[in-house]
C-alpha positions in Angstrom: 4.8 42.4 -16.8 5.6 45.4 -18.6 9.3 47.0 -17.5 9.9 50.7 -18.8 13.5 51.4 -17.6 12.9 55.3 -19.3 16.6 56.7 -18.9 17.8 54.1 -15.6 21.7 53.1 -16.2 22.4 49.6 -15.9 24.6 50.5 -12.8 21.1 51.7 -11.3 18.7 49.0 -12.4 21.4 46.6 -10.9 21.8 48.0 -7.7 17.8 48.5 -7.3 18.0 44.3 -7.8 20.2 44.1 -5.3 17.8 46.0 -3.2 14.8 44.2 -4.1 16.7 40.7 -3.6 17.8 41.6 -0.4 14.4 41.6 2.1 13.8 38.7 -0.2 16.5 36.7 1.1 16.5 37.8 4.5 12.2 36.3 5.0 13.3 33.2 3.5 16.1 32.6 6.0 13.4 34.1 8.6 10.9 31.4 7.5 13.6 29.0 8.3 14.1 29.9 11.4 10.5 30.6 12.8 9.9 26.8 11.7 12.8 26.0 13.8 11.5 27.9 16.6 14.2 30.4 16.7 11.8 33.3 15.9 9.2 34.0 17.3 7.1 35.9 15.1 7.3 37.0 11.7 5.6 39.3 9.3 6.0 38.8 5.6 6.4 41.5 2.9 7.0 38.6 0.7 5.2 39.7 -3.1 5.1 43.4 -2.3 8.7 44.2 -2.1 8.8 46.7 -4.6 7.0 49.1 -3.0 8.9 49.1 0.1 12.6 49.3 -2.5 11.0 51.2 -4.9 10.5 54.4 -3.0 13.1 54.1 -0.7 15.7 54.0 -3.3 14.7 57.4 -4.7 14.1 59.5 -1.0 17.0 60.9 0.4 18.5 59.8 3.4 17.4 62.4 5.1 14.2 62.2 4.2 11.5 60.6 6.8 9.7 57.1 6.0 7.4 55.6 7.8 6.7 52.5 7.5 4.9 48.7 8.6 5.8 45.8 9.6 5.7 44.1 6.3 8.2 47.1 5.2 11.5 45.2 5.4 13.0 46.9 2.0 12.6 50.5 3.8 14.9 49.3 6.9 17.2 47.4 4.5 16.8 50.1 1.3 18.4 52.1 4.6 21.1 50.3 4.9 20.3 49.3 8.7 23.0 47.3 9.4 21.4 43.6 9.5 22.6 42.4 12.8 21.0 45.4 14.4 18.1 44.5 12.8 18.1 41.1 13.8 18.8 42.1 17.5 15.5 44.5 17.7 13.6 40.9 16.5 15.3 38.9 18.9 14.9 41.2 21.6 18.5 41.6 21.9 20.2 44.9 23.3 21.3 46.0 20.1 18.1 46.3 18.5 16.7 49.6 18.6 14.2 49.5 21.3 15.6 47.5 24.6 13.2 44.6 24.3 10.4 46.8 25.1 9.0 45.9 21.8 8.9 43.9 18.9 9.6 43.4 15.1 9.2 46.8 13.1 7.5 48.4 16.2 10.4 51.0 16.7 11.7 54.1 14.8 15.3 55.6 14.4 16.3 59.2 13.9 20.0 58.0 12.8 18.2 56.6 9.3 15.0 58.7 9.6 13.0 55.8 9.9 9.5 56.5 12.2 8.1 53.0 13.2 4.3 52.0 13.6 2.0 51.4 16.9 -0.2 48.9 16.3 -3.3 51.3 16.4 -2.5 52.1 12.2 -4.2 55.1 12.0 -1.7 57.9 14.0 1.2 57.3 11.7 -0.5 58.8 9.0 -0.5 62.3 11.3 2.7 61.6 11.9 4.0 62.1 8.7 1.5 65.4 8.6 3.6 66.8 11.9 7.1 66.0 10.1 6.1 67.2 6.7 4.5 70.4 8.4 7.8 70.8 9.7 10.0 70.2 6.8 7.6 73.2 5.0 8.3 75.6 7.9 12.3 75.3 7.4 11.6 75.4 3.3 14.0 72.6 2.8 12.0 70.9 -0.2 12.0 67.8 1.9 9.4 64.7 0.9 7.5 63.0 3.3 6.8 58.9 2.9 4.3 57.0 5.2 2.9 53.5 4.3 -0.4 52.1 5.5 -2.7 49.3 4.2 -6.5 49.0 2.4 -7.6 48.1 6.2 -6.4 51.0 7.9 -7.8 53.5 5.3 -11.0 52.8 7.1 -9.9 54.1 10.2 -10.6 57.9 11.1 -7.2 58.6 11.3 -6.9 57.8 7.7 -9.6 60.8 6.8 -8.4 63.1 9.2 -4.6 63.1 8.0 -5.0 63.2 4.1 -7.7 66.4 5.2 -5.1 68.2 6.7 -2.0 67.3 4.3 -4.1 68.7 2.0 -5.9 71.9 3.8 -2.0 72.8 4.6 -0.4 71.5 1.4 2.1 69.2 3.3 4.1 67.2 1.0 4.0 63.5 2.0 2.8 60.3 -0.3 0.0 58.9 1.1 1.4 54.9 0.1 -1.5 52.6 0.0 -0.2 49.2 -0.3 -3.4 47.1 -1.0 -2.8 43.8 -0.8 -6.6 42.1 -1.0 -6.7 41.3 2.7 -7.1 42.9 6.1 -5.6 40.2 7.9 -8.4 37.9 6.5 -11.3 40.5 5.8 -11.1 40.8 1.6 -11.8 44.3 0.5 -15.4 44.0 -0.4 -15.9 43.6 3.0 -14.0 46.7 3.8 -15.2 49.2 1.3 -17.3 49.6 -1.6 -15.1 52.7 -3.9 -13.8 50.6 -6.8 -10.2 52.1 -6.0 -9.1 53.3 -3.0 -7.1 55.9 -4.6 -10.5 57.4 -5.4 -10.7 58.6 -1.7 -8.2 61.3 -2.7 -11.0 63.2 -4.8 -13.1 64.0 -1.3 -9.8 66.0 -0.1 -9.0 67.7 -3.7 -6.0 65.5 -3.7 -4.0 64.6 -6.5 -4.2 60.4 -6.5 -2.5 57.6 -8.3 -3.2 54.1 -9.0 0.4 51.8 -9.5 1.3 48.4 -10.0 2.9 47.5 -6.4 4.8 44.5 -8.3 6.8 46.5 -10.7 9.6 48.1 -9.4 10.4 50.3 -12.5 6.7 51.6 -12.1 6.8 52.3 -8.6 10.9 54.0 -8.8 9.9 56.3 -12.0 6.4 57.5 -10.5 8.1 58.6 -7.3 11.4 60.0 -9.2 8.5 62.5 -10.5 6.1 63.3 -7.4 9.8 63.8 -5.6 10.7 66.2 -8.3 7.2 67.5 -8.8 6.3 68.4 -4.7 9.6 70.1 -4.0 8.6 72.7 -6.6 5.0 72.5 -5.7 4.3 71.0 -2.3 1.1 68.8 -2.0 0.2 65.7 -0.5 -0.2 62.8 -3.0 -2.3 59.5 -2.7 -0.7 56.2 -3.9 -2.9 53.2 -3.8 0.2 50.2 -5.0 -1.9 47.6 -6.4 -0.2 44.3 -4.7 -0.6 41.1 -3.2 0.9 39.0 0.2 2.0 35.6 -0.3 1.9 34.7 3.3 -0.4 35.0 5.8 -0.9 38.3 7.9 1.7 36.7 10.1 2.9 33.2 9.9 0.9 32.1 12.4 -2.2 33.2 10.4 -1.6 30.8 7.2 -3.6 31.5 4.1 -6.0 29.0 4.3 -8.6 31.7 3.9 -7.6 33.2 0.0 -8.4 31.3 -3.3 -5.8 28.9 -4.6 -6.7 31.1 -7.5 -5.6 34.2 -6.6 -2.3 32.7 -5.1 -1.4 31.3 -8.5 -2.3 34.9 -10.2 -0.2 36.6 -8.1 2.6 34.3 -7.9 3.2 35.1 -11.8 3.6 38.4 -10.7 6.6 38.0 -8.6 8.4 41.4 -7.9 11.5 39.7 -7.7 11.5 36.7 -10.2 9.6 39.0 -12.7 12.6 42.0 -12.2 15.0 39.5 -12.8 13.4 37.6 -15.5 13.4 41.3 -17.5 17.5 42.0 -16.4 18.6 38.8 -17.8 16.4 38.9 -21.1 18.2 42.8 -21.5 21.3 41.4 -20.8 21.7 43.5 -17.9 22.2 41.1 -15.3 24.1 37.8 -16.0 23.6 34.6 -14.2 26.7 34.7 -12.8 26.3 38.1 -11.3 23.3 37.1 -10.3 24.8 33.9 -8.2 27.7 36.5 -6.8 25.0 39.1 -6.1 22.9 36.2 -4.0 26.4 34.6 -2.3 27.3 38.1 -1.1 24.1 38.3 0.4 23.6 35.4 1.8 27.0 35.5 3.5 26.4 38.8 4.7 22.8 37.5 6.0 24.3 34.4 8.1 27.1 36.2 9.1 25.0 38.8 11.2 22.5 36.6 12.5 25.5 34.5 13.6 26.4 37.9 15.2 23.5 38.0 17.1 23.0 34.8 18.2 26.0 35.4 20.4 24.7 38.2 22.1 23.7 38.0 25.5 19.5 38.4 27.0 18.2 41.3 28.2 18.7 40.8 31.7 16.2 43.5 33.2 17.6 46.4 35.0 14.3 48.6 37.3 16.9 51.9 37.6 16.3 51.6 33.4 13.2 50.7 33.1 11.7 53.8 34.7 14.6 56.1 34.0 13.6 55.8 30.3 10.0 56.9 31.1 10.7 60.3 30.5 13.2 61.7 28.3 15.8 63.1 31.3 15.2 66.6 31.8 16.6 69.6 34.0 14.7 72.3 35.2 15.8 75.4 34.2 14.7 77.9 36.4 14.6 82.0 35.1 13.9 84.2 38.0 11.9 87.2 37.4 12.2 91.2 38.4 9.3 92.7 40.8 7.8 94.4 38.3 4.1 92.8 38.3 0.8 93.9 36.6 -2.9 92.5 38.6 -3.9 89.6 35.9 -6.3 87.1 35.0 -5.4 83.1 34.6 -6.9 83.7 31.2 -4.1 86.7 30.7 -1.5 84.3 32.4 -2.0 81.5 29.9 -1.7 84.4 27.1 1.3 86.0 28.8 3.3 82.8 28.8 2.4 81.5 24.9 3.4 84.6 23.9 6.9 85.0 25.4 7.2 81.0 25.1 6.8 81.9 21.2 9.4 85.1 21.6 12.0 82.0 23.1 11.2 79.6 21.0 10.9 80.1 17.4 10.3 76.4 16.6 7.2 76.8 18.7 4.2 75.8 17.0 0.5 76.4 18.4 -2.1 74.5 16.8 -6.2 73.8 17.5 -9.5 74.5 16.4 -10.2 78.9 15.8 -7.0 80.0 17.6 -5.7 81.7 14.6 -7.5 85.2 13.7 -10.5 84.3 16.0 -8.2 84.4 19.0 -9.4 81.0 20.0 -12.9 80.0 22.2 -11.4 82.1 25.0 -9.9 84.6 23.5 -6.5 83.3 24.4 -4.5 83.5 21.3 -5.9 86.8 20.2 -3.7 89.0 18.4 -1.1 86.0 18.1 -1.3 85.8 14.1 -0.6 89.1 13.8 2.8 89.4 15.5 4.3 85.6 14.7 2.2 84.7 11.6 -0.4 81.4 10.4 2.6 79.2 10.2 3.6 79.3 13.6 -0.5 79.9 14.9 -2.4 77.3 12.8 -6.5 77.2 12.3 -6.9 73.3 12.4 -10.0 70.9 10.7 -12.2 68.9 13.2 -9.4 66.4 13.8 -8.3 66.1 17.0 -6.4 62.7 16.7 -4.7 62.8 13.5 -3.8 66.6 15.1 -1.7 65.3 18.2 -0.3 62.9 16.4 1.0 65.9 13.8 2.6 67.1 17.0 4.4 64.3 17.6 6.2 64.4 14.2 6.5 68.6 14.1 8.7 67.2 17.9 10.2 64.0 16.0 11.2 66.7 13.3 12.9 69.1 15.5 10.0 71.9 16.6 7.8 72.1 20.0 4.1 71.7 19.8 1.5 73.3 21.4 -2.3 71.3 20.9 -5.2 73.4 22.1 -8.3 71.4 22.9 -11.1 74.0 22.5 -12.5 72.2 25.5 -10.7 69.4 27.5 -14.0 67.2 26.7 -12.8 66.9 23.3 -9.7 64.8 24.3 -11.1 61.9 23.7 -11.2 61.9 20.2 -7.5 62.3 20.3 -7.0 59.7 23.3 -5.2 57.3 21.5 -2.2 59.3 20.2 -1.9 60.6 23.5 -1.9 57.4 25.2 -0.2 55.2 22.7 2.2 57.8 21.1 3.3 60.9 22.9 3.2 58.6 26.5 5.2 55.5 25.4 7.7 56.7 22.4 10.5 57.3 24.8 10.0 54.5 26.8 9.6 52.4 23.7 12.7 54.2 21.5 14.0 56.4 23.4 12.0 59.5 21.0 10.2 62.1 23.3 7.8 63.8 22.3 8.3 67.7 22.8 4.0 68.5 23.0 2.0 70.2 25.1 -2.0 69.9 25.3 -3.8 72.6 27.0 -7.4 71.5 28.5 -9.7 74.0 29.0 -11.7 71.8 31.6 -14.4 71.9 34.8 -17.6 72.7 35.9 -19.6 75.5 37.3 -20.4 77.6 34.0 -23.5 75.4 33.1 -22.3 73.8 29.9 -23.5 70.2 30.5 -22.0 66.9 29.9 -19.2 67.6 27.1 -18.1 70.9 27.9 -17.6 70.6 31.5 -15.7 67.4 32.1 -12.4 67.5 34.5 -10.9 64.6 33.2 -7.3 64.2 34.2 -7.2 60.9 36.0 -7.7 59.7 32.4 -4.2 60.5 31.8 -2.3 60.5 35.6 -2.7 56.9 35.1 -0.6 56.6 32.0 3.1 56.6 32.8 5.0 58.6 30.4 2.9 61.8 30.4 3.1 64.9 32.9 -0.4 66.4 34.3 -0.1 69.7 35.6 -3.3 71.8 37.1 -2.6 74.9 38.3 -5.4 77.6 40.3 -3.4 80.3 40.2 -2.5 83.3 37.4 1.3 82.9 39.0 1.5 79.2 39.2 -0.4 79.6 35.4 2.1 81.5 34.0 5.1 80.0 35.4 4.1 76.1 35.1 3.0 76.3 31.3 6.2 77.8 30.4 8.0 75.1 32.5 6.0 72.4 30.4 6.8 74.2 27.1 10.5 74.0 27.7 10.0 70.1 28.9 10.7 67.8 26.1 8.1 65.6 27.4 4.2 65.3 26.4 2.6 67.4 29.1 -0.9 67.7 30.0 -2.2 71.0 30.7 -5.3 71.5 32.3 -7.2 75.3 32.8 -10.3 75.6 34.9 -12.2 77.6 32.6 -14.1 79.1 35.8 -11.2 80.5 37.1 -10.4 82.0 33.4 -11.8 85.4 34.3 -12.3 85.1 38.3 -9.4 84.7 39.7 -6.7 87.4 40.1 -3.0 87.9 41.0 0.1 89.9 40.8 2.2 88.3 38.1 5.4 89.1 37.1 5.3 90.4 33.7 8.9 88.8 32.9 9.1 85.4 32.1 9.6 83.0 34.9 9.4 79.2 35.6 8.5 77.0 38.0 9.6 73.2 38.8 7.0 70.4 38.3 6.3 67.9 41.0 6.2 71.4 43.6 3.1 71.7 46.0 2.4 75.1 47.5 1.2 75.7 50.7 -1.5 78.0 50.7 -2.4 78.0 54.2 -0.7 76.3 57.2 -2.1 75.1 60.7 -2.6 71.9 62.3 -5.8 70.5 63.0 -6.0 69.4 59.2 -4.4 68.8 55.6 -6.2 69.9 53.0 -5.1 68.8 49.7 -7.0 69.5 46.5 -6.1 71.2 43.0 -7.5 73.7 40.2 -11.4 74.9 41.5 -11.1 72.9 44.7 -8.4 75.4 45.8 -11.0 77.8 45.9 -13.7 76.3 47.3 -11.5 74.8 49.7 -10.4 78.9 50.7 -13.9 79.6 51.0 -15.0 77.2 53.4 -12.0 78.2 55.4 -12.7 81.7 55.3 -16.4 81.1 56.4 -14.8 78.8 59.2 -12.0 80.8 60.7 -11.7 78.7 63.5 -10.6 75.8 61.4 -6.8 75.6 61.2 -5.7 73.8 58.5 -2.8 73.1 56.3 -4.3 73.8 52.9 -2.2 72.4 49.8 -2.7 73.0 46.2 -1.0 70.4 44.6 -0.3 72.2 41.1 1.4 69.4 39.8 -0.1 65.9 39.5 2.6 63.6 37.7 4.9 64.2 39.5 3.4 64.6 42.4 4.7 66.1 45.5 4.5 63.2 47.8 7.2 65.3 50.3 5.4 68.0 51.2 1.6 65.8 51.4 3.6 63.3 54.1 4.8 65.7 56.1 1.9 67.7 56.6 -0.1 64.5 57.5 2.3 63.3 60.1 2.0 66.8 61.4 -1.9 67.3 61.4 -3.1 63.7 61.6 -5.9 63.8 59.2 -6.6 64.8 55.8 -9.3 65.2 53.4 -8.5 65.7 49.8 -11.4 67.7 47.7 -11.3 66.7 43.7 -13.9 68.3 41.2 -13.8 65.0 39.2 -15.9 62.1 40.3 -14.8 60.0 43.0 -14.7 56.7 41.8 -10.8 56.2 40.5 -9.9 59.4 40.7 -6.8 60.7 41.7 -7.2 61.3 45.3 -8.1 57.5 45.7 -4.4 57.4 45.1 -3.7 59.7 47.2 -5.2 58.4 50.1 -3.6 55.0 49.9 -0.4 56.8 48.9 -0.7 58.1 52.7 -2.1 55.2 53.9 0.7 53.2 52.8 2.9 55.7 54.0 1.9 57.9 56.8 -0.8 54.9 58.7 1.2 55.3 62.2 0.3 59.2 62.0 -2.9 59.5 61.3 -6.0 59.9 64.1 -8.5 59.8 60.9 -9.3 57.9 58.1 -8.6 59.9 55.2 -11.7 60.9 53.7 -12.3 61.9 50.1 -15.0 64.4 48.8 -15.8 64.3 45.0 -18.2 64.9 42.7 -21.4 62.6 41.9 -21.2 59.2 40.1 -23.2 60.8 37.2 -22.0 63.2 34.1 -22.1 66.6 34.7 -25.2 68.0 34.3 -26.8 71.7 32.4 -28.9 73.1 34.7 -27.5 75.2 37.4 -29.5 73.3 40.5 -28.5 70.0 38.9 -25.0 71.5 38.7 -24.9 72.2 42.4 -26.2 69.3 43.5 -23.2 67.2 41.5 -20.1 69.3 42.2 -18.9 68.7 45.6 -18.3 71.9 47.2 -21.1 71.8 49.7 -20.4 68.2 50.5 -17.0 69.2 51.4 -18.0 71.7 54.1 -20.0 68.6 55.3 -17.2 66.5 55.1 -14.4 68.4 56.6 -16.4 68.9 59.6 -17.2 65.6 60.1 -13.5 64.4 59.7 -12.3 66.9 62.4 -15.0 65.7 64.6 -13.9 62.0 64.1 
């Protein structure tokens, strides 16, 4: 192995074997211990340390990495103290995440460290979000996230390096391919001779580095670092490397070539880095004996440390505290000074004076910029706060939210248009894996709203109808809010702008251009987990949200005679479980009308929520009314026939006839 030191002082090539001895030590007293059974998983970086040491060593501190699990030498290159460290693998306290989850699964703001989910993919966007961010406050700031040959199959792989490099975001792209996905090689996984070849379909700048030589991998990154802060670009590194353990010791490594394991074991990082210090005179044996005492001792002594901890001893008030990142409603009353609006003008109103308050606001999705958007929404927005703060975005819906995670992880709120809320779910998972469980997982919100121009009734057929939001009620972590209303529109979205937790907005996109209200032109809020009562009486509640508001209002209108508590929940999580009871035990029966289907939607919640809660009261079964078990379908007839607006005239009747 070839070493060019270029113009690295001794006192630096020393310290970066100090670095690179370091994880080493540390997985060989692990593999003691998981063979003792005091660990209970473990996975090795052991043969592609210098990767990990390599780049860390020349980032700043304050400079984000994101790493994997096989990553030690960024937590330790860090300088994480090691008993904390041990603790988040022991499940201890005083790791970083509570127990709530394991190994490298966790991230830390105090060493600007963002850990992996197990998904790959969404880190990659991640670093986008945090890199994007980093460009808007022109601090010159790099950008590091690692991933391996496997996940570069993923779409989240595509869709990140296609929007580093449509917005010039300057983050490394490190490719650490070490042969094996798990135990897939990589001619099963791709047929490019090089990976770093992908970076020619995004007109990216790519690189192709030994992975085992540290000098290789600390000189190359001394001059991207150099090179992006004058230029800012995104950058492909593909660290040609190799594991010497199995995916995770459990796996073994029964399934590579005895071969290949004697190749690469010539090509230690370590022994090879050392080999080259002592034949330069650099490092002397007995400095190298001091160097691995003082680490050793400092090794045992902090596991020592934490093996005198005491368990996790679980705590409920915790557990669902940390759900949420805590939050207080600030409320801002308004002056009577109103103006007759639209819920499409609403939604407008309250970006724009949400981007007035905040100027760490960032909207993002697909045509909002100059185009105003696929409902004209954002028109005229470039013009008065500029393409940095309004951002055109590629096809990419997933690598996209997960971008707005790291603009929130790197100090800026997010805004995620999804031209239609059918398109979701090809950005479900960072929703549902990232944005939802980051607090609850490490204690990091994410500060992110997603609007969802959703529902029925315009004729636009199976993906550009859908109301979908008991796909993400059922996720604990995120907050669902569907207003019917221009006043509860305004109001509500700039309530869940100023939340620092992932919010899901939904917008009937009937009721876009429909519905009107007075609406205070000054900017207002209202609290989540609110009902209002739209009309009050007492043979019936009513309970239904978005469309179903309306339809609801019109079968009452047609039936004066009916007298009904009618509520319109607004908010789904939270939901206003006060105001439902007590207007059951008054009425004694209740129907709740939902646009989605009926099958696990949320008012079968609902319903046993009362059942559970208000049985003694009622004179009724609760009865639901919903859509068809079917998708939504194109043609008008069709369309009437599924949504259940009919069937809830039907329905209502029948349950006050009970």
């Amino acid at each position: 192995m070839n070493f060019d030191r270029k113009n690295i002082s001794n006192e630096t090539l020393l310290d970066l074997y100090k670095r690179i001895l370091k994880p080493r030590l540390i997985e060989e007293k692990m593999l003691i211990l998981i063979r003792q059974g005091k660990v209970s998983k473990w996975f090795s970086g052991i043969g592609q340390e210098a990767i990990s040491v390599g780049i860390t060593a020349v980032l700043d501190k304050d400079e984000y990495i994101l790493p994997m699990h096989r990553n030690l030498g960024v937590f330790t290159g860090r300088d994480i103290p090691l008993h904390r460290l041990f603790s988040q693998w022991q499940g201890k306290a005083n790791g970083f995440t509570k127990g709530r989850d394991r190994s490298f699964h966790f991230g830390t703001q105090e060493f600007n460290i963002i850990g992996m989910i197990s998904h790959l993919g969404p880190q990659l966007g991640v670093a986008d979000g945090i890199a994007l961010a980093n460009k808007l406050k022109k601090n010159g700031k790099v950008t590091a996230v690692f991933t391996g040959e496997g996940a570069t199959s993923e779409g989240d792989f595509h869709e990140a390096l296609n929007i580093a490099s449509v917005w010039d975001l300057p983050v490394l792209f490190v490719i650490e391919n070490n042969g094996y996905g798990l135990s897939t090689p990589t001619n099963e996984q791709y047929r490019c001779k090089n990976l770093a070849d992908k970076g020619i379909g995004f007109g990216m700048e790519s690189h192709i580095v030994d992975g085992n030589n540290i000098l290789e991998v600390y000189n190359l990154i001394s001059e991207l670092k150099a090179s992006m802060k004058e230029n800012p670009r995104p950058v492909l590194l593909e660290f040609k490397t190799f594991r010497m353990r199995g995916h995770e010791e459990a796996s073994g490594t029964k399934y590579v070539p005895q071969e290949l394991m004697d190749m690469w074991a010539i090509k230690d990082p370590v022994e090879n880095f050392r080999s080259y210090l002592k034949s330069t005179a650099v490092l002397s044996d007995e400095d190298d004996e001091a160097f691995r005492a003082a680490l050793k001792k400092e090794i045992d002594t902090d596991w020592a440390l934490v093996q005198k901890e005491p368990e996790i001893v679980a705590s409920l008030s915790e557990e669902l505290n940390d759900v949420y990142k805590p939050y207080v409603f600030e409320e801002f009353n308004h002056n009577n000074e109103v103006e007759n609006i639209r819920v499409v003008d609403a939604i407008s109103n309250s970006l724009r004076q949400s981007m007035e308050r905040h100027d760490n606001l960032v909207i993002m999705g697909q045509d909002i910029a100059e185009y105003g958007g696929a409902f004209k929404i954002t028109d005229g927005f470039v013009d008065q706060f500029g393409k940095e703060r309004v951002r055109n975005t590629p096809i990419c819906e997933s690598a996209i939210v997960s971008a707005a995670m790291g603009l929130s992880i790197n100090g800026h709120k997010a805004i995620v248009e999804m031209q239609f809320a059918d398109f979701v779910s090809t950005g479900f998972n960072p929703i549902v894996n990232l944005l939802a469980k980051s607090h609850y997982r490490w204690l990091e919100n994410a500060d992110v709203v997603v609007r969802m121009p959703c529902g029925g009734g315009t004729q636009a057929g199976p993906f550009h109808s859908q109301t979908n939001e008991a796909w993400f009620t059922k996720t604990p972590g995120l907050k669902v809010i569907y207003p019917a209303f221009p006043y509860d529109v305004k109001g509500l979205l700039n309530t869940a702008i100023n939340d620092p937790n992932p919010v899901m907005f939904f917008e009937h996109k009937q009721l876009y251009r429909s519905v009107y209200q007075d609406v205070p032109k000054d900017y207002y809020t209202i609290p989540f987990g609110k009902a209002s009562m739209i009309k009050e009486g007492n043979d019936v509640t009513i309970i239904s949200f978005g469309a179903g508001v309306h339809w609801a209002l019109d079968t009452l209108s047609k039936n004066p005679e009916i007298s009904a508590d009618l509520i319109d929940l607004r908010s789904l999580q939270p939901l206003d479980t006060e105001t439902i009871f007590a207007s059951v035990k008054k009425t004694g029966k209740c129907i709740i009308l939902q646009e989605d289907s009926m099958f696990g939607g949320i008012s079968s919640d609902i319903s046993a929520l009362i059942m559970e809660n208000c049985f003694e009261h009622l004179d009724a079964p609760v009865k639901r009314v919903g859509s068809l078990e079917s998708a939504i379908p194109f043609v008008k007839a069709l369309e009437d026939q599924y949504l259940p607006k009919v069937r809830f005239e039907e329905g209502l009747k029948e349950l006050l006839a009970y």
